[in-house]
C-alpha positions as CSV (number, residue, x, y, z in Angstrom):
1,X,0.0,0.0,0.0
2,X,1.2,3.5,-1.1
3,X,1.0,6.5,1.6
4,X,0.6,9.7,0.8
5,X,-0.7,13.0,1.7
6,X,-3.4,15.2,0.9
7,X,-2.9,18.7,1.2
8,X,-5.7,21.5,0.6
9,X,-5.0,24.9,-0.8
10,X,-8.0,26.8,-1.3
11,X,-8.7,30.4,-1.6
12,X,-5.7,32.7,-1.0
13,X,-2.3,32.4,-3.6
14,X,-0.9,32.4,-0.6
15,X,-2.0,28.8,0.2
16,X,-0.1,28.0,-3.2
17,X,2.7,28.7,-1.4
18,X,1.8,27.5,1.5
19,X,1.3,24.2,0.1
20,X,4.6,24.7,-2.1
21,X,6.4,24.9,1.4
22,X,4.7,21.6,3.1
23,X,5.2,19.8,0.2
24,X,9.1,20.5,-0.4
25,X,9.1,19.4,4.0
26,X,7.6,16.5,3.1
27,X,9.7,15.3,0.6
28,X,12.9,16.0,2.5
29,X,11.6,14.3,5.5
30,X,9.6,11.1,3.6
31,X,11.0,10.9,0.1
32,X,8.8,8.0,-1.1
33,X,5.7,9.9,0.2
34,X,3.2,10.8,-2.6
35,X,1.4,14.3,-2.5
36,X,-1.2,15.4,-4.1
37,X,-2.9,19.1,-4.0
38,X,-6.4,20.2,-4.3
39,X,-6.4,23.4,-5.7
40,X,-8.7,26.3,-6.8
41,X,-6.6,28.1,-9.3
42,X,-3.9,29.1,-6.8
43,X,-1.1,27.6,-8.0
44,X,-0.6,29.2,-11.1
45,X,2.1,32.1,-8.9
46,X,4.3,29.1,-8.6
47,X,6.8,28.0,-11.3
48,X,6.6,24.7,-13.3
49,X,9.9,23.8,-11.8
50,X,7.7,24.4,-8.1
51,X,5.0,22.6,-9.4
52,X,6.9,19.6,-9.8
53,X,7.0,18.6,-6.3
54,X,3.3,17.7,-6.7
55,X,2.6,14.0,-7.5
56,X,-1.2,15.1,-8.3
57,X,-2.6,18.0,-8.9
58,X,-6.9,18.3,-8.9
59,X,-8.9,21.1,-9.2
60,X,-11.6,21.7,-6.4
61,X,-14.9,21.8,-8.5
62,X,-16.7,25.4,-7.7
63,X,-19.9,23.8,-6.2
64,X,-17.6,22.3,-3.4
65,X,-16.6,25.2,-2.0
66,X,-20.3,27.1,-2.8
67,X,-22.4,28.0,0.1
68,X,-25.4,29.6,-1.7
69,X,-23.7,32.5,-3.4
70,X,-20.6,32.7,-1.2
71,X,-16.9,31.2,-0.9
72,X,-16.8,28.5,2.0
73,X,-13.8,26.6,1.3
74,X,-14.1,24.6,4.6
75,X,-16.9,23.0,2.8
76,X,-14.7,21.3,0.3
């Protein structure tokens, strides 16, 4: 069985980086460790070369992180 982690970066470009960060830790502390990134269009401040530390990247779907007519990324 594989492990891995999951990391959510919704919301601010900051959490691109943030998740940039956690993942780079990661992989210095567990190299085998797959991560994979959900993501709502955040990303795109960091490099290709940055996004390479991702094994997955997925795209949260708007209506996950919909409450009525507002943002509510703790939803997703």
């Amino acid at each position: 069985m594989e492990k891995g982690v999951l990391i959510l970066s919704l919301g601010s470009d900051l959490y691109g980086r943030y998740a940039f960060n956690l993942a780079m830790s990661i992989k210095h502390t567990s190299p085998g460790v797959h991560i994979t990134v959900v993501h709502s269009n955040n990303l795109f401040r960091l490099t290709s070369k940055q996004l390479e530390v991702f094994d997955n990247m997925i795209e949260c779907p708007g209506e996950y992180s919909m409450e009525g007519n507002k943002q509510c990324y703790i939803n997703a």
